[in-house]
SETI-644988 format. One record per residue (C-alpha): residue number from 1; x, y, z. Coordinates in pm, whole numbers, padded with zeros to 5 digits, always signed. Each point is the difference from the previous one (the first is absolute). Example, Ala and Ser with C-alpha at 12.3 -4.5 7.8 and 13.67 -1.06 7.14 Angstrom:
2
   num       px       py       pz
     1   +01230   -00450   +00780
     2   +00137   +00344   -00066
This chain:
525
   num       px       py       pz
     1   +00000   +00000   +00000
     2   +00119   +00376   -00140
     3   -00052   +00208   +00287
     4   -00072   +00321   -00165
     5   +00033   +00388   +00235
     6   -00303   +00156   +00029
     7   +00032   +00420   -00176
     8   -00172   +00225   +00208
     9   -00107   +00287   -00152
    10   -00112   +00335   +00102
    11   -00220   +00235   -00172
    12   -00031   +00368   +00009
    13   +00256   +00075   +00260
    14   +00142   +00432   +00058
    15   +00326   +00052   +00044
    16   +00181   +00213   +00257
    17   +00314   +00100   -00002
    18   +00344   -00108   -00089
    19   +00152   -00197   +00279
    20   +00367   -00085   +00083
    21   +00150   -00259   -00211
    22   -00168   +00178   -00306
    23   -00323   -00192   +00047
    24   -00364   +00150   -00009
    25   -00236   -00036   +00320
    26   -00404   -00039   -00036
    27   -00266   -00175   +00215
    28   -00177   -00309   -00085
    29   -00394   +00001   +00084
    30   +00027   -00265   +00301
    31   +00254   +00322   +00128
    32   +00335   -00164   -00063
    33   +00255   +00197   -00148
    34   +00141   -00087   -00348
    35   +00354   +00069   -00105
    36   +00041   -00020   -00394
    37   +00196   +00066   -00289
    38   -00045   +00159   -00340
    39   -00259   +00261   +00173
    40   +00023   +00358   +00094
    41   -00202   +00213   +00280
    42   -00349   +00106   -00091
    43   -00071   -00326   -00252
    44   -00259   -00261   +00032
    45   +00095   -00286   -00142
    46   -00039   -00409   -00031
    47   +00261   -00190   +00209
    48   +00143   -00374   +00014
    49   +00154   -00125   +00332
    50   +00364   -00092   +00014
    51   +00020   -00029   +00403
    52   -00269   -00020   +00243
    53   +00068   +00061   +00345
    54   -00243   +00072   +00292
    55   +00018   +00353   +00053
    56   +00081   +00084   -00397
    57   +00041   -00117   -00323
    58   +00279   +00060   -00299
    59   -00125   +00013   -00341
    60   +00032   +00120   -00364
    61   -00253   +00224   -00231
    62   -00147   -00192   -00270
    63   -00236   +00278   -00090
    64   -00005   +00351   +00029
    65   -00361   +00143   +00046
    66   +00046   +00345   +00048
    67   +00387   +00144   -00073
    68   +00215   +00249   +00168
    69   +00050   +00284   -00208
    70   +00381   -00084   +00072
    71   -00065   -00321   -00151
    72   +00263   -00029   -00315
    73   +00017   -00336   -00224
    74   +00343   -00213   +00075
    75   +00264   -00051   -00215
    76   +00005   -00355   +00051
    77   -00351   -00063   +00045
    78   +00089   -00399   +00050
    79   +00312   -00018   +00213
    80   +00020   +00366   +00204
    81   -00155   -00133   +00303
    82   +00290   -00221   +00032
    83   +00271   +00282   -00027
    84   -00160   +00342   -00005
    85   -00357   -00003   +00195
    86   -00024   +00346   -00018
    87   +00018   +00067   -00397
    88   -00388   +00008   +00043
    89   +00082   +00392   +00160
    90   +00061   +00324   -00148
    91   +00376   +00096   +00091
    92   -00073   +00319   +00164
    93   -00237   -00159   +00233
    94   +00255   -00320   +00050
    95   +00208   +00283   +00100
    96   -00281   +00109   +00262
    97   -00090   -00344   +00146
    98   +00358   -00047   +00063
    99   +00065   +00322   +00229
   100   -00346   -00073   +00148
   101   +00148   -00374   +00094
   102   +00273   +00187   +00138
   103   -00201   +00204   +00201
   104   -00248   -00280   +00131
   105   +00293   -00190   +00124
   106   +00119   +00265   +00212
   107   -00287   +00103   +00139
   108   -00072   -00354   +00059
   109   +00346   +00025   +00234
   110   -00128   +00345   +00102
   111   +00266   +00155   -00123
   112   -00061   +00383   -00142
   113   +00218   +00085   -00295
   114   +00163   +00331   -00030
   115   -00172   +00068   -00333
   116   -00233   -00110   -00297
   117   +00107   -00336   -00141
   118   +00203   +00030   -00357
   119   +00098   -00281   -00227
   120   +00234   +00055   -00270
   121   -00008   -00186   -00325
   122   +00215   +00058   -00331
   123   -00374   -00061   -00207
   124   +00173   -00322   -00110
   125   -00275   -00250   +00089
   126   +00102   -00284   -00256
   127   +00289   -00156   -00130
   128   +00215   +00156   +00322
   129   +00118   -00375   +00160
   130   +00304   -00115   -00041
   131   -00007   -00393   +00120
   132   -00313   -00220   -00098
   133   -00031   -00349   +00150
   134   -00214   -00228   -00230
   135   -00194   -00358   -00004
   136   -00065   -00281   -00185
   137   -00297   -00154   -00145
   138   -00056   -00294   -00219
   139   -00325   -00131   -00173
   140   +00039   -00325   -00228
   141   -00192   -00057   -00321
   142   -00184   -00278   -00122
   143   +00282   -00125   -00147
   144   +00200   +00023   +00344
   145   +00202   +00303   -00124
   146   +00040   +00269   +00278
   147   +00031   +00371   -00058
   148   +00212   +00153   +00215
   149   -00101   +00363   +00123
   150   +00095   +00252   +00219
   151   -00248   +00071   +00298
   152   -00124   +00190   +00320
   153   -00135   -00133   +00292
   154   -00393   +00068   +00023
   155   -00088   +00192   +00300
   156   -00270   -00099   +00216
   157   -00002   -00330   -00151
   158   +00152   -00278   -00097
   159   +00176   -00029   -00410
   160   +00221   +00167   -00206
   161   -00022   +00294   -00253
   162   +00158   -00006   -00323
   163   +00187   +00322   -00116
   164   +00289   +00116   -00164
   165   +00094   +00229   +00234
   166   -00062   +00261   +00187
   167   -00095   +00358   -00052
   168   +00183   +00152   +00313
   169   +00305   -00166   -00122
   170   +00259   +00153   -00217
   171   -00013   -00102   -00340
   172   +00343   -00171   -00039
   173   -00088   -00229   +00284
   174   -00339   -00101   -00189
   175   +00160   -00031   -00389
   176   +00283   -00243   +00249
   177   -00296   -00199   +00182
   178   -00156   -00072   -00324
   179   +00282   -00113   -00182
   180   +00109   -00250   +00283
   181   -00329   -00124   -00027
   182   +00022   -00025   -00421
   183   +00363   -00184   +00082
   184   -00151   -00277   +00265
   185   -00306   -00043   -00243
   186   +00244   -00199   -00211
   187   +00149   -00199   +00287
   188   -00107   -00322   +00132
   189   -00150   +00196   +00315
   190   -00285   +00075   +00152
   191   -00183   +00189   +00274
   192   +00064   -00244   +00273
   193   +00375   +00014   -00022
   194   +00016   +00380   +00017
   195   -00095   +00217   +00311
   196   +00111   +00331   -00111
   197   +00133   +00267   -00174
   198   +00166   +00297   +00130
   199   +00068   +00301   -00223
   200   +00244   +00299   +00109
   201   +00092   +00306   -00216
   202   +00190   +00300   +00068
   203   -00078   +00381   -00087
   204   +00222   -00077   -00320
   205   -00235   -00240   -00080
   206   +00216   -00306   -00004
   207   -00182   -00309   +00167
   208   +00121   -00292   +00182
   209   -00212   -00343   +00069
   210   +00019   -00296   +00208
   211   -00243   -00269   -00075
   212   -00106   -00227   +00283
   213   -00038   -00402   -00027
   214   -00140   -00246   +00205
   215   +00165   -00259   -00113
   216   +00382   -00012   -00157
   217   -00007   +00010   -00349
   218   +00359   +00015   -00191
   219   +00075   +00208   -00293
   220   -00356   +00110   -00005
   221   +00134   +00396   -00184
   222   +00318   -00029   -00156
   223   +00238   +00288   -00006
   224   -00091   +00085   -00339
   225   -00365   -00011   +00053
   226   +00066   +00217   +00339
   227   +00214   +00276   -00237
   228   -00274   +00040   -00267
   229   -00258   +00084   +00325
   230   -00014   +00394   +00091
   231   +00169   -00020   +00252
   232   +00367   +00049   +00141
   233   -00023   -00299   +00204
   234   -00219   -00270   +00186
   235   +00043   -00289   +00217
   236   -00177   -00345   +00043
   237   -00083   -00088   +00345
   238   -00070   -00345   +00138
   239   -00298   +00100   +00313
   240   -00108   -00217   +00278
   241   -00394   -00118   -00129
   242   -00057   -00026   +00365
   243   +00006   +00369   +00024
   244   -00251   +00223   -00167
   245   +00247   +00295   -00005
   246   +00232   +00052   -00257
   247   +00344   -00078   +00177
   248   +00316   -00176   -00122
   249   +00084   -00312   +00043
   250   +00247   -00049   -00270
   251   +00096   +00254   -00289
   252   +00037   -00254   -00292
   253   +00135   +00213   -00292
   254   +00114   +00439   +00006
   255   +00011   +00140   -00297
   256   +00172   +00322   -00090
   257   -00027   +00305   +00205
   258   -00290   -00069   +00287
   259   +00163   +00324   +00256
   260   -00242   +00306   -00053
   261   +00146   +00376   +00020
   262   -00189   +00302   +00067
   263   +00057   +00359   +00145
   264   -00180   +00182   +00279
   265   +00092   +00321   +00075
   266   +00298   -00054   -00213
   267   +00125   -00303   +00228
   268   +00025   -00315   -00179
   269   -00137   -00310   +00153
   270   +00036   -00345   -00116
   271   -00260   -00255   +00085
   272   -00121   -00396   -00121
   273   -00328   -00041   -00131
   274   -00137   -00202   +00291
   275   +00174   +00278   +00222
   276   -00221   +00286   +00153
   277   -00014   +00349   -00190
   278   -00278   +00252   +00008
   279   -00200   -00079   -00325
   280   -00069   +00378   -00078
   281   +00276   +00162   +00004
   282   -00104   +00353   -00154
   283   -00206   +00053   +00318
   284   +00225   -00153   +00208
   285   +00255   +00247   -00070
   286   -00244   +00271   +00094
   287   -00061   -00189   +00340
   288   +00365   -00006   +00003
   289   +00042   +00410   -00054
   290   -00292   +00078   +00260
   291   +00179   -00280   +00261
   292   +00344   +00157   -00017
   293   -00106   +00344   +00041
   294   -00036   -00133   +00404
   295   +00301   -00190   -00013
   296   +00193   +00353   +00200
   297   +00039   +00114   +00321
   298   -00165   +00303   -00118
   299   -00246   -00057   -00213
   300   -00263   +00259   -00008
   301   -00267   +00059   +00191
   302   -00322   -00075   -00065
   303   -00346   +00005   +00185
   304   -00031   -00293   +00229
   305   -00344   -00121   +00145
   306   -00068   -00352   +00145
   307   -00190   -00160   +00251
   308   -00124   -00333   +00106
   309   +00056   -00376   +00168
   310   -00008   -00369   -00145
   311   -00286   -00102   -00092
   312   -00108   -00396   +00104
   313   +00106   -00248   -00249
   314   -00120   -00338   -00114
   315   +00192   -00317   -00059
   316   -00086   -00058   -00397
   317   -00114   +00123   -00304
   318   -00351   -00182   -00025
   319   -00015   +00123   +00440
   320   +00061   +00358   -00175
   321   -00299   -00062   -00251
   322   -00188   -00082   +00278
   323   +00088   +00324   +00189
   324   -00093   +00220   -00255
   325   -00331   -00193   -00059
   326   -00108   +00046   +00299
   327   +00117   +00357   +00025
   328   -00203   +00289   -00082
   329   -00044   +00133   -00319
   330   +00268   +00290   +00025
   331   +00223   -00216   +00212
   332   +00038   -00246   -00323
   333   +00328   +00078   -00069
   334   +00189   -00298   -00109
   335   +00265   -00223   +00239
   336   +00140   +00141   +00278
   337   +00339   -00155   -00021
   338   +00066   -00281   +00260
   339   +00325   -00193   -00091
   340   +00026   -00331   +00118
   341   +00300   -00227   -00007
   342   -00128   -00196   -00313
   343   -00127   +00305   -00176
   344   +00374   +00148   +00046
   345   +00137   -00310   -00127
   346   -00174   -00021   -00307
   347   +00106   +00406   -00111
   348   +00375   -00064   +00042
   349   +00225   -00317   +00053
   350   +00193   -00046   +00321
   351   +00370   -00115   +00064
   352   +00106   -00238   +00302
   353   +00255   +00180   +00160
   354   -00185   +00230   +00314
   355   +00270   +00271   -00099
   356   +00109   +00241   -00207
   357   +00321   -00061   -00265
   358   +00205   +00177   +00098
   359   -00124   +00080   +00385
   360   +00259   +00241   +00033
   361   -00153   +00369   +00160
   362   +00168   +00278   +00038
   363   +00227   -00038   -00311
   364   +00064   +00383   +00000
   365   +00048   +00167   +00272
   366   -00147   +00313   -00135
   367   -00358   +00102   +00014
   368   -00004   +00290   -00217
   369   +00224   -00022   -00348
   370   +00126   +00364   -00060
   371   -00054   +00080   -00391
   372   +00155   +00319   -00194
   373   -00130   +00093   -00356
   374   +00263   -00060   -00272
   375   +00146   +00340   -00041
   376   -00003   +00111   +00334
   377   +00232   +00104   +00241
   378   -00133   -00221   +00286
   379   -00125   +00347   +00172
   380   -00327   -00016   +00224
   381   -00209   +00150   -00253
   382   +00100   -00301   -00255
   383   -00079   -00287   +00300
   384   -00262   -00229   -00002
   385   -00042   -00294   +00224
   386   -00180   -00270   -00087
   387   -00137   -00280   +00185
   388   +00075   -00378   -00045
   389   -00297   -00213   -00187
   390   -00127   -00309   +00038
   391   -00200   -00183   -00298
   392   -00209   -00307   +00146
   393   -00195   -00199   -00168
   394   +00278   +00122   -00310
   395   -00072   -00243   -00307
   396   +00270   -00020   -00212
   397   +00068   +00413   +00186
   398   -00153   +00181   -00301
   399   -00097   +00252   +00239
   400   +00293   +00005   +00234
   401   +00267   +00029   -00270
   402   -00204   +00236   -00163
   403   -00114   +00250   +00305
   404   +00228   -00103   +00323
   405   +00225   +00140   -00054
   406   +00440   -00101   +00015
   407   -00086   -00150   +00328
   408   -00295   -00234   -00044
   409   -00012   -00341   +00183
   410   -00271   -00252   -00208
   411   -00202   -00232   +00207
   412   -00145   -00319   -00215
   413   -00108   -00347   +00104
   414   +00017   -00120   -00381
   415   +00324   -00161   -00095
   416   -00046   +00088   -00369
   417   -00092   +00319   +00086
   418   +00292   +00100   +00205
   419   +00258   -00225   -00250
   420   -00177   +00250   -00289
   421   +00057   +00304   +00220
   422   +00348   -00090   +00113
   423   +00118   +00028   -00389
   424   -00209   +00294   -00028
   425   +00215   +00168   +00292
   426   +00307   -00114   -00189
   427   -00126   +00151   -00318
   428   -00089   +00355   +00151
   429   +00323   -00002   +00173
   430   -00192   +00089   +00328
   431   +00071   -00043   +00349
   432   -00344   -00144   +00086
   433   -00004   -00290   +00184
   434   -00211   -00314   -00054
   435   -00156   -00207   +00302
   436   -00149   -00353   -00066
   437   -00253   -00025   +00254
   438   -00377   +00048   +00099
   439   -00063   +00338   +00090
   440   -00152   -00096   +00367
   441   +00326   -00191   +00044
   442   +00247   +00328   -00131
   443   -00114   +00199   +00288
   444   +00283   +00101   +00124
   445   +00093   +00256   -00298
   446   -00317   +00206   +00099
   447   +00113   +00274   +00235
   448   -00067   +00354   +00053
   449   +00264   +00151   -00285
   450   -00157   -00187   -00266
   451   -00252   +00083   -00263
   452   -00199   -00321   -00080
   453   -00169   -00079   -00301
   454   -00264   -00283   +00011
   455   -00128   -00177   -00316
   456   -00212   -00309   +00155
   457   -00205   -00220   -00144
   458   -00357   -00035   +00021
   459   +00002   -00111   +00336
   460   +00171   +00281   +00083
   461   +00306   +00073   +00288
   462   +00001   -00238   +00256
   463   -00093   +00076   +00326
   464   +00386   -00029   +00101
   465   +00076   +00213   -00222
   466   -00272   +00262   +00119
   467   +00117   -00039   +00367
   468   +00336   +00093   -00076
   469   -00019   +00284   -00207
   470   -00251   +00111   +00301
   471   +00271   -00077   +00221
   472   +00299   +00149   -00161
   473   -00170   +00307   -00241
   474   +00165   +00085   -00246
   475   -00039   +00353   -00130
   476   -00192   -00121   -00295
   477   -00168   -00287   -00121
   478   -00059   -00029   -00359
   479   -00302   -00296   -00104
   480   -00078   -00103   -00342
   481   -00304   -00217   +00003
   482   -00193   -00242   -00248
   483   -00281   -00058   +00229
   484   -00110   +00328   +00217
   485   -00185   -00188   +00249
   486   +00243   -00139   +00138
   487   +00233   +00311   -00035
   488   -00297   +00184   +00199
   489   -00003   -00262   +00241
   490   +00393   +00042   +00062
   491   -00008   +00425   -00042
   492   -00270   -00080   +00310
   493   +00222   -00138   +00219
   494   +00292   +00245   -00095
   495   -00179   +00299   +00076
   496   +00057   -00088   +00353
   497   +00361   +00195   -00087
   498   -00061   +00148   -00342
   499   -00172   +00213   -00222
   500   -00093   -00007   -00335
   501   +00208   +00247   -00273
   502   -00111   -00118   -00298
   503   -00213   -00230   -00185
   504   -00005   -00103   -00413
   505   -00186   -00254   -00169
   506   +00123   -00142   -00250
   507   -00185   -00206   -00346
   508   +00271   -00271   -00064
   509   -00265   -00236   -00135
   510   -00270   +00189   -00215
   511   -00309   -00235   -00074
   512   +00054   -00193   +00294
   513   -00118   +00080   +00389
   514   +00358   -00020   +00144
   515   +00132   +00307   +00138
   516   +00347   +00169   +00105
   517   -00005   +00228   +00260
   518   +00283   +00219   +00175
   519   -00028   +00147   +00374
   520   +00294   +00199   +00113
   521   +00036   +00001   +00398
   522   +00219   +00226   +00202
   523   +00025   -00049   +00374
   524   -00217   +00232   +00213
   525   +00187   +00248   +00252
């Protein structure tokens, strides 16, 4: 016996408001609330269940009864709400539901910001990413004879999408995708030896790929076949089937050049395609700008207003549904940032060792470095003094080595990452100095000379990390954020000591709900 789910459907449903996470919130007629995609604030529409809890369900719009006058047709009308959920919006008012997500997760914290929410954007909203990570799907004939395609994931359901592509990716990365695909079409391959593709291009244009097997297959590309692709280089990777995620196990064959090279703020970094790099970098750079204009010991001033305390958390993400279900309708504002251990684990892998490499502290004995401006004579007019910085959470240090400064130590957990940033050190020349560790566990090299600058992932600093900048304060404390909720929930507990300077968000990902936002902290007298 086929046991076959049951699709619950719901008719005639209103929608909200835009919720964190990027979904949209409405209210079932038995009272529940209903969290769905592909619908905007003000619609009625026609809705299928994906998840059905007590308290709320998740869902997706199958029919639009009465539109939003911000309602605009996708690009992709089959495959967006896989990459780009939001292509359904008008840009200007993406640009509006983003500051107001900003907004709602800091009042959520009650935390007041200094000043009307921003978010900048360069107006690129397609073709701006840089690295694309593809699937495969395979569908036989009746003759047996499977075509092999390139595909997305379906949200809210189970499947695969076919596509060629995507539209927020750069073009040389799609042209590459689709002539891997053309080249494996002729091998004896198919979908269920292949778990990915991963696609990588530089501002040049010039693309590197490494294509992920589940099983080892030799001589599968030959080096000729691999130089006629566009690319200047790719790799074939042997990956544990046992995993979902797209790690290596084995690389199998490397052709040609598979190192990328880019520039930001005329530094040069180096970095792998599996290796972590911001995949806009036009508006990263103008993060980068607005972030380094802090990086001084006398930066200026600027009108500082904040106020507020932690808010409760909850443990999970479906406990945070629940919460704002059974909130009231202006307190629907999204998550409110818990972190728990597994949550943390799953943003950002984690190294054995319970110390930092090296655990020296104290390296200089100097708290202030004492900087004169070529041409000068060294006189007190021509002094400034700078403090030290300290870059945790540091990548490959694309923002250290670009904005700390000649005396920049790097805190990263990521081997990779820090084996990437060491040769970027060496090719800058700089003094900066490179610490493999976990941020919670490099707490040492926070002290009160020291300008930090925190990048975190979604889960956001950990509470280690909270208690001792809290404990030490640094003059300033510099926070880049992909998820502001739990940026709110941390600027919360730092206000105990701080203040806030200044606050930027910023549109790394246009079409999609995922948001970058900056909140410069200075300590309070």
């Amino acid at each position: 016996m086929i046991y076959v789910k049951k699709v619950r459907r719901h008719q005639g449903v209103t929608l909200e408001k835009i919720v964190g996470g990027g979904q949209t919130i409405g209210q079932l007629a038995d009272g529940r609330k209903c969290f769905v995609w592909s619908g905007l604030p003000g619609e009625v529409v026609n809705i299928r269940e994906t998840k059905r809890k007590s308290k709320y369900v998740e869902g997706i719009v199958e029919e639009v009864i009465k539109p939003s006058p911000d309602r605009v047709e996708p690009v992709e009308s089959d495959s967006y709400l896989s990459t780009s959920p939001w292509q359904i919006i008008k840009f200007e008012t993406e640009q509006a539901y983003k500051a107001q997500l900003i907004d709602q997760a800091f009042e959520l914290h009650k935390v007041k910001l200094p000043h009307k929410t921003t978010v900048f954007s360069d107006n690129q909203q397609l073709a701006y990413r840089n690295k694309l990570e593809l699937s495969w799907y395979g569908m036989a004939d009746e003759n047996g004879n499977e075509a092999l395609d390139l595909a997305f994931f379906r949200r809210g359901g189970r499947g695969k999408i076919i596509v060629e592509g995507s539209a927020l990716a750069r073009p040389e990365i799609n042209r590459l995708a689709i002539a891997i695909r053309d080249l494996l079409r002729t091998k004896p391959v198919t979908a269920r030896n292949l778990k990915t593709l991963l696609i990588r291009c530089n501002q040049s244009g010039e693309a590197v790929w490494q294509l992920y097997l589940k099983d080892k297959i030799d001589g599968l590309i030959s080096p000729s076949e691999a130089a006629q692709l566009p690319a200047i280089g790719g790799q074939i990777i042997f990956s544990d089937p046992r995993s979902p995620a797209s790690v290596i196990t084995e690389r199998l064959a490397s052709f040609g050049q598979t190192t990328l090279h880019d520039q930001l703020l005329g530094k040069d970094f180096s970095y792998a395609c599996e290796g972590f790099f911001q995949v806009n970098l036009p508006v990263y750079e103008h993060a980068l700008k607005g972030m380094g204009e802090w990086v001084s010991a006398n930066s200026s001033e600027t009108t500082s207003f904040s106020e507020g305390s932690a808010f409760p958390a909850e443990a999970s993400q479906e406990r945070q549904l629940d919460q704002i279900a059974a909130s009231r309708p202006e307190e629907l504002d999204g998550d409110n940032g818990e972190v728990t251990n597994s949550t943390r684990a799953t943003e950002r892998p984690s190294r054995p060792e319970d110390s930092a490499l090296p655990a020296e502290v104290n390296q200089d004995d100097s708290s202030w470095r004492l900087t004169v401006s070529e041409g000068s004579d060294g006189s007190d007019g021509a002094r400034a003094y700078e403090y030290k910085t300290l870059d945790l959470y540091s990548g490959v240090g694309s923002i250290g080595l670009t904005i700390g400064g000649d005396n920049c130590t790097l805190v990263e957990v990521n081997e990779h990452a820090v084996r990437e940033m060491k040769n970027n050190i060496a090719a800058q020349n700089s003094n900066a100095q490179a610490v493999l560790a976990a941020s919670e566990k490099a707490l040492d090299y926070i002290n009160s000379d020291t300008i930090v600058i925190v990048d975190p992932p979604r889960a956001g600093l950990h509470s280690d990390v909270v208690e001792k900048l809290l404990e030490t304060s640094p003059p300033r404390i510099i926070y880049l954020s992909c998820n502001p909720v739990t940026q709110a929930r941390d600027v919360a507990l730092l206000n105990q000591k701080y203040h806030i300077k200044h606050t930027k968000g910023y549109n790394f990902f246009p079409r999609t709900p995922h948001i970058e936002h900056l909140v410069v902290l200075d300590k309070s007298n």
